[in-house]
C-alpha positions in Angstrom: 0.0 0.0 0.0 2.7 2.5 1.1 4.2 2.0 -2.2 0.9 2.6 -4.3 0.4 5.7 -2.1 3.8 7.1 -3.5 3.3 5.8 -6.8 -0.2 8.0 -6.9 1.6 11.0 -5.3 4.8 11.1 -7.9 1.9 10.5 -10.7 1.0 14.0 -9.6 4.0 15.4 -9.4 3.2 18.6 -11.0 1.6 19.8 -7.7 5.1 18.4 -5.4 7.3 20.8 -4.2 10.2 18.2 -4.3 10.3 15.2 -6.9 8.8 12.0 -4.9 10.9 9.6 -2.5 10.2 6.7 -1.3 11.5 8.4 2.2 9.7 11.4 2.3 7.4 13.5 0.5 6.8 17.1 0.7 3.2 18.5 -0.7 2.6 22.5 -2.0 -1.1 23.1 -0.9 -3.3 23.0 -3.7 -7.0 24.0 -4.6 -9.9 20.9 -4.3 -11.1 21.8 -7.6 -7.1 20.6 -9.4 -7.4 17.4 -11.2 -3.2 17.5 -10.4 -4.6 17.3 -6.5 -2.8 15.0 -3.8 -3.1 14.5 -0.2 -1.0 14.3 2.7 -1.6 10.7 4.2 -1.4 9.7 7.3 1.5 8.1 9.2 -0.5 4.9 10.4 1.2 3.9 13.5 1.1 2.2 17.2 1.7 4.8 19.6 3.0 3.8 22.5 3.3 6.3 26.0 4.2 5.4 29.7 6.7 2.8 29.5 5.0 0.8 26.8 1.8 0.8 29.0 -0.3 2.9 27.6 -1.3 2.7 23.2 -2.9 4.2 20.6 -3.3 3.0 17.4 -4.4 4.9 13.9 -2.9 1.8 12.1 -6.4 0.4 10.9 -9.2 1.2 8.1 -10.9 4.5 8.0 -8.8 5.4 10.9 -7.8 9.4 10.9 -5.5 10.6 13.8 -2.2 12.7 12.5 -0.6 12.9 15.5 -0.7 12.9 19.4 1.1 14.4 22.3 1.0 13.8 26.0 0.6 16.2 28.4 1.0 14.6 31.7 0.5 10.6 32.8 -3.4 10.6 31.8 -3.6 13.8 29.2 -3.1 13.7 25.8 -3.5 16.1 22.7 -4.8 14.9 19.6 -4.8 16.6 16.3 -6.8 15.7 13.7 -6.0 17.3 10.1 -7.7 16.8 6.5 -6.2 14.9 3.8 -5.7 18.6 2.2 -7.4 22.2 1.9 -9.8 23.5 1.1 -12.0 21.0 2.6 -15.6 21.1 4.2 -15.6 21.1 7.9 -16.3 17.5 8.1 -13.5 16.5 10.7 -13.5 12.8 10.8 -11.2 11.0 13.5 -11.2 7.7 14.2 -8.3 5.4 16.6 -7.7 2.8 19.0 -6.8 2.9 22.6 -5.7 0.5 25.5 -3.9 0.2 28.2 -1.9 -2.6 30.5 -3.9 -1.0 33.4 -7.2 -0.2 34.7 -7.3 3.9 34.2 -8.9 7.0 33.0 -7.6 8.8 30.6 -8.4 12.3 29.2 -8.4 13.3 25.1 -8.3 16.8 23.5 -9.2 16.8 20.1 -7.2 19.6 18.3 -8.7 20.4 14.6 -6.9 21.9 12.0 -8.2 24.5 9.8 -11.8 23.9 11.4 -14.1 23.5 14.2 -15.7 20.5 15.8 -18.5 18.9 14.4 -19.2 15.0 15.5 -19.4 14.3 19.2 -17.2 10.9 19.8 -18.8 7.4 20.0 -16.7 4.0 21.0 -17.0 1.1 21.1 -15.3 -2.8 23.0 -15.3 -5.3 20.4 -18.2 -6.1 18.6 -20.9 -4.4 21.4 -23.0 -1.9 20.2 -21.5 2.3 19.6 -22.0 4.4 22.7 -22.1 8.4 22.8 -19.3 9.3 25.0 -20.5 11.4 28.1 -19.1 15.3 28.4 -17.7 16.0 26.1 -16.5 19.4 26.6 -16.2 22.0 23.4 -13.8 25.3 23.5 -15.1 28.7 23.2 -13.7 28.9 19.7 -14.7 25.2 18.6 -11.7 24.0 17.5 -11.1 21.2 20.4 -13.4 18.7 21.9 -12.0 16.8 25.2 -13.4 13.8 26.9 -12.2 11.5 29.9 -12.7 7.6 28.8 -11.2 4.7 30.8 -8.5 2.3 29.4 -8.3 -1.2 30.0 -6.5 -4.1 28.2 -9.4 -4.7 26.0 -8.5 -2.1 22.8 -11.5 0.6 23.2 -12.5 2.3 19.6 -13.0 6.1 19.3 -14.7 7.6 16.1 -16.8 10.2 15.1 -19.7 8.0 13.8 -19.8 4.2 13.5 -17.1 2.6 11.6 -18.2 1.4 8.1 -15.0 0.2 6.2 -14.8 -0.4 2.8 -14.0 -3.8 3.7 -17.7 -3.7 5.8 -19.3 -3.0 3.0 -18.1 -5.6 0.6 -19.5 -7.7 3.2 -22.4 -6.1 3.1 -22.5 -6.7 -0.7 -21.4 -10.3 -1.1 -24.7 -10.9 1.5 -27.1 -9.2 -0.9 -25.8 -11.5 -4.0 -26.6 -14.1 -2.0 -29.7 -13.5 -2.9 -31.7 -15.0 -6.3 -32.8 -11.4 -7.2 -29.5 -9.8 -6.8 -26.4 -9.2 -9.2 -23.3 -8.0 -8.2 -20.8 -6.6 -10.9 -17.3 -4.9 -10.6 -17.6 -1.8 -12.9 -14.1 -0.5 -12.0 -11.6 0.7 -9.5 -10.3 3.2 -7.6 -7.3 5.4 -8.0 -5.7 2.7 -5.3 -7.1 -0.4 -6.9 -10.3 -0.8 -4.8 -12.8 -2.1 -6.1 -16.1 -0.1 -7.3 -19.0 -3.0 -7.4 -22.4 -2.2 -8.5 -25.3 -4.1 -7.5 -28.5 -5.0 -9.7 -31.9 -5.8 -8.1 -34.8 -7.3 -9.5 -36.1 -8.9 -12.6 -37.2 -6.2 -15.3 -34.0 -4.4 -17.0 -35.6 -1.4 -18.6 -37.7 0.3 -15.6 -34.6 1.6 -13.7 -34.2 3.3 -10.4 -30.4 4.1 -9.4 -28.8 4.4 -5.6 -25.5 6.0 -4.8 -23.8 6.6 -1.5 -20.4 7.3 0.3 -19.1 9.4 -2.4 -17.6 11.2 1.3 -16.2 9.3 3.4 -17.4 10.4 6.8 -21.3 10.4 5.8 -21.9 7.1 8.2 -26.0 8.1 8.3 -26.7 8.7 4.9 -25.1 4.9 4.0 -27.0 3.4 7.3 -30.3 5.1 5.5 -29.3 3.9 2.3 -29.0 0.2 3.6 -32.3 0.4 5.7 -33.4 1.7 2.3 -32.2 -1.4 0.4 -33.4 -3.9 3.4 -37.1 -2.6 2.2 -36.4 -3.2 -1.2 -34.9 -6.7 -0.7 -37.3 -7.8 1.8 -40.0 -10.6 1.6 -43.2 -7.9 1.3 -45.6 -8.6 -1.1 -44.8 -5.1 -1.5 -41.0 -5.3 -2.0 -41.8 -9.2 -4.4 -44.3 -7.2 -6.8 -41.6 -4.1 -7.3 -39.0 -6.4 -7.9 -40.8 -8.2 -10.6 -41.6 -4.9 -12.8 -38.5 -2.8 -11.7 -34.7 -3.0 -11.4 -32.9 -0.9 -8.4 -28.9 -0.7 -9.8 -27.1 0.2 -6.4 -23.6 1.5 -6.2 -23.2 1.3 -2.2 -19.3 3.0 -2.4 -18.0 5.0 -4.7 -15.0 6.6 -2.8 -13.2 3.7 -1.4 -10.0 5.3 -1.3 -11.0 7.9 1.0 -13.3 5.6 2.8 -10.6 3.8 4.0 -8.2 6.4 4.3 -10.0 8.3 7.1 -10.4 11.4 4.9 -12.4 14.5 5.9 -14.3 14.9 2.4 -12.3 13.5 -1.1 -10.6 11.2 -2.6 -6.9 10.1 -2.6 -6.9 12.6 -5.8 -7.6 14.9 -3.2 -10.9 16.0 -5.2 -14.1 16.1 -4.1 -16.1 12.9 -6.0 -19.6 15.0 -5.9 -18.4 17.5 -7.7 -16.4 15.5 -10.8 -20.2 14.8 -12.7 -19.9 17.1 -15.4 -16.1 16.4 -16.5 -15.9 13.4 -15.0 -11.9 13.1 -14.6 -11.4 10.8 -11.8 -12.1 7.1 -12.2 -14.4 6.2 -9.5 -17.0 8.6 -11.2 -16.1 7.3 -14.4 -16.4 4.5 -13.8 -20.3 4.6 -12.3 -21.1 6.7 -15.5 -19.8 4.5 -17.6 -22.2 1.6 -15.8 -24.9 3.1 -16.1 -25.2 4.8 -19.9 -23.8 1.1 -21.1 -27.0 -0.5 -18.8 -28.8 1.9 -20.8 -28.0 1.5 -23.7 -28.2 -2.6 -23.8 -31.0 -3.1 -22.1 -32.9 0.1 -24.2 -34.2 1.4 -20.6 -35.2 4.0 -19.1 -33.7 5.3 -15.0 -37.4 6.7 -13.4 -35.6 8.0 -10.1 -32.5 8.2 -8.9 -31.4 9.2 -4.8 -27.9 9.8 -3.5 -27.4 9.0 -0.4 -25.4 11.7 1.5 -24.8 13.5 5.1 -24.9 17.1 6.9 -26.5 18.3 10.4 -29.6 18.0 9.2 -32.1 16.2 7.0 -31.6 18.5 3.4 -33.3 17.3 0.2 -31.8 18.7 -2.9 -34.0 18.7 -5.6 -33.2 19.9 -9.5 -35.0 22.8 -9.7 -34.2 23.8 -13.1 -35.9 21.0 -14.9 -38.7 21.0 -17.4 -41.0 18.8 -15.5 -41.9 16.9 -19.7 -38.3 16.8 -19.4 -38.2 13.8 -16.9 -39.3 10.2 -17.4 -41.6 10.1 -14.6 -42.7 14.3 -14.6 -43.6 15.5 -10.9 -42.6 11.6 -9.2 -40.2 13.3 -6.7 -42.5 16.2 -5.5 -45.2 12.8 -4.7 -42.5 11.0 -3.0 -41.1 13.8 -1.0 -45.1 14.1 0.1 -46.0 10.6 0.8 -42.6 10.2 2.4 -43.1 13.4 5.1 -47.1 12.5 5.5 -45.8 8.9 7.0 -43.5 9.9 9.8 -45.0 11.8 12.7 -43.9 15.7 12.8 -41.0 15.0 9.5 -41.4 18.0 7.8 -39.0 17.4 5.1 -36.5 20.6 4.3 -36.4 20.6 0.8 -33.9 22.8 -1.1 -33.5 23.1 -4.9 -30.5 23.7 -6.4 -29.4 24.2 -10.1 -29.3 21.1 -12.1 -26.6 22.7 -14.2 -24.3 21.8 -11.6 -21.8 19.2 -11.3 -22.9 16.8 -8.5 -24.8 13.3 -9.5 -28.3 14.5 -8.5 -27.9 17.3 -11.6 -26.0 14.8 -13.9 -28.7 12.2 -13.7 -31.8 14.7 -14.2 -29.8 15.9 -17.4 -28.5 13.3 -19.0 -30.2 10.3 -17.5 -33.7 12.5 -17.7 -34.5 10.8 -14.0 -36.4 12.3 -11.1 -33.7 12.6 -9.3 -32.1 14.5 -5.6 -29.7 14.4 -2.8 -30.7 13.1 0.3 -28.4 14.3 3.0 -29.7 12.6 6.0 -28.9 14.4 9.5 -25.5 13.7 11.7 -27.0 13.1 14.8 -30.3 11.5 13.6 -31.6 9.1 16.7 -30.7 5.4 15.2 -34.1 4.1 15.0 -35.2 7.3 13.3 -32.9 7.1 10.9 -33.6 3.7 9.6 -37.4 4.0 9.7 -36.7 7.0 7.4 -35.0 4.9 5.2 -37.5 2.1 5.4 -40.3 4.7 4.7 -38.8 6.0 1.8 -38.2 3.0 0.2 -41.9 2.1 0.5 -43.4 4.9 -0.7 -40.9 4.8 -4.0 -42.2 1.2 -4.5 -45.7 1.9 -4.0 -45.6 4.8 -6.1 -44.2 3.3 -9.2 -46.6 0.3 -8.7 -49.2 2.8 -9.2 -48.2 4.7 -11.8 -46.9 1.3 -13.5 -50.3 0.0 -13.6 
């Protein structure tokens, strides 16, 4: 890996400072929107305090912690920088701690270049996540300190529930498990990582398209997306009798890279994936494009709707609101869906923003060129669990039973 990493950084050497070594390499800042972009990675390491006693550990997927000092016997300082700038403030952390001894320690998160956002969960093993207690924010928002207690059993600290991308081709091998479901490698990242796409259901030209984790540190809008899929895949008569007219093409990850490397918002191109659907330079957006126009094509269909799964504070829908409603396949479907979804879930009032679908995130590309009903679905951070997956639950039933009905 650490020699892929400095094979992808010397590949964009135009934006080095130095010419690349295999000992060190020295980055010149750079804009998000440069298709010559790179990132600083992470050192992944076991760091070890108090004689060997006391470790912490960033050496893991989706792990993001750049460096650490201690302060006293229990007190350490951890900073917690992006992959490069400018960046959204999306300031994921994620590492490991134990200890030889029983003992409390405390943690100061230090952000760079932004302010805190995500209040820390862990977790022991496989046990469920928790919400660590006080957690104490500065005036100015740029450190978030805690007290958690060590033990020999290896505590995990992140700032949502860890999803891997190795969790998620889990995830995805169980769903081809079933008779209705297809799974297909449609291409790879910039590090190799696979991009899989997932076909569901019988009939290949009434299409409906998913996508998700195009950022890595939007945990809730994949949980929603899976809930989501659950519905579709489940034994309903509901769920049977969509399956048999329609054909869901899900894309679960399409930023692996940056999934697994713990970054903040982009890829290991440094770029921001939601925002490369007009030129489409990197490969992982290429590469679902490419999917879906050649499904298209051979199968002579037709995509009705199309959600991307995303994250923010709160629940935002982002709806084209540029777009000729004869201009769609299925004209006015999302403004019923957005309706039947809010009149279903007691006091959701859905917050519903449209945005130009000129623009150069999937949502606009797939109303354009696809001619699909089509939005953003940035579910909220700190959505209450259960919420969050009836909302995903919900949605997908009121999608099937509207295209039943308008199928008929």
């Amino acid at each position: 890996m650490n020699k892929l990493k400095n094979i992808l950084l010397c590949a964009f050497s135009i934006t080095l400072l130095f010419a690349c070594k295999t000992s060190q390499i020295t980055i010149k800042p750079i804009k998000v929107d440069s298709t010559k972009a790179v990132i600083n990675f992470q050192q992944k390491k076991v760091y070890k305090f108090n004689n060997d006693q006391l470790l912490f550990s960033n050496n893991f997927a989706s792990a993001r912690l750049n460096s650490i000092k201690q302060q006293n016997d229990s007190t350490f300082n951890i900073g917690i920088a992006p992959e490069n700038e400018p960046i959204n403030p999306s300031p994921w952390y994620a590492f490991k701690v134990w200890s030889a001894k029983e003992k409390n320690i405390y943690i100061t998160l230090s952000y760079i270049g932004t302010t805190h956002r995500y209040n820390p969960k862990a977790r022991v093993k496989e046990q469920e996540w928790k919400d660590i207690d006080d957690v104490k924010i500065s005036d100015n928002k740029k450190q978030a300190s805690f007290k958690i207690k060590a033990f020999t059993d290896t505590i995990l600290v992140a700032a949502q529930e860890l999803i891997s991308t190795a969790d998620n081709y889990k995830w995805e091998d169980s769903l081809a498990k079933l008779p209705f479901v297809k799974k297909q490698n449609i291409g790879h990242s910039v590090l190799g990582k696979a991009i899989n796409a997932l076909s569901i259901g019988e009939n290949g030209n009434q299409l409906i398209v998913v996508l998700s984790r195009q950022h890595p540190p939007e945990v809730t809008g994949y949980m929603a997306m899976q809930e989501f899929i659950r519905t579709v895949t489940s034994n309903t008569l509901l769920a049977k009798d969509f399956r048999k007219r329609f054909q869901l093409l899900l894309i679960p990850v399409i930023n692996p890279d940056g999934v697994d490397e713990g970054n903040w918002r982009h890829s290991v191109a440094g770029v921001d994936l939601n925002r490369d659907w007009e030129n489409f330079i990197q490969p992982e957006t290429q590469s679902v494009r490419d999917y879906l126009l050649k499904k298209i094509e051979n199968e002579k269909a037709k995509v009705y709707f199309g959600i991307d799964f995303h994250s923010t504070y709160y629940d935002v829908f982002y709806t084209n609101e540029d777009q000729p409603l004869n201009k769609t396949n299925l004209p006015g479907f999302t403004v019923k869906w957005l309706n039947a979804f809010s009149e279903s879930i007691p006091n959701f009032k859905p917050n519903i923003k449209p945005s130009p679908n000129g623009g150069n995130v999937s949502k606009s590309w797939m109303g354009r060129v696809l001619h699909a009903e089509a939005l953003t679905y940035e579910v909220g951070d700190d959505t209450p669990r259960p919420l969050l997956k009836l909302k995903g639950k919900v949605a997908a039933e009121k999608m099937m039973e509207l295209l039943l009905a308008g199928d008929k």
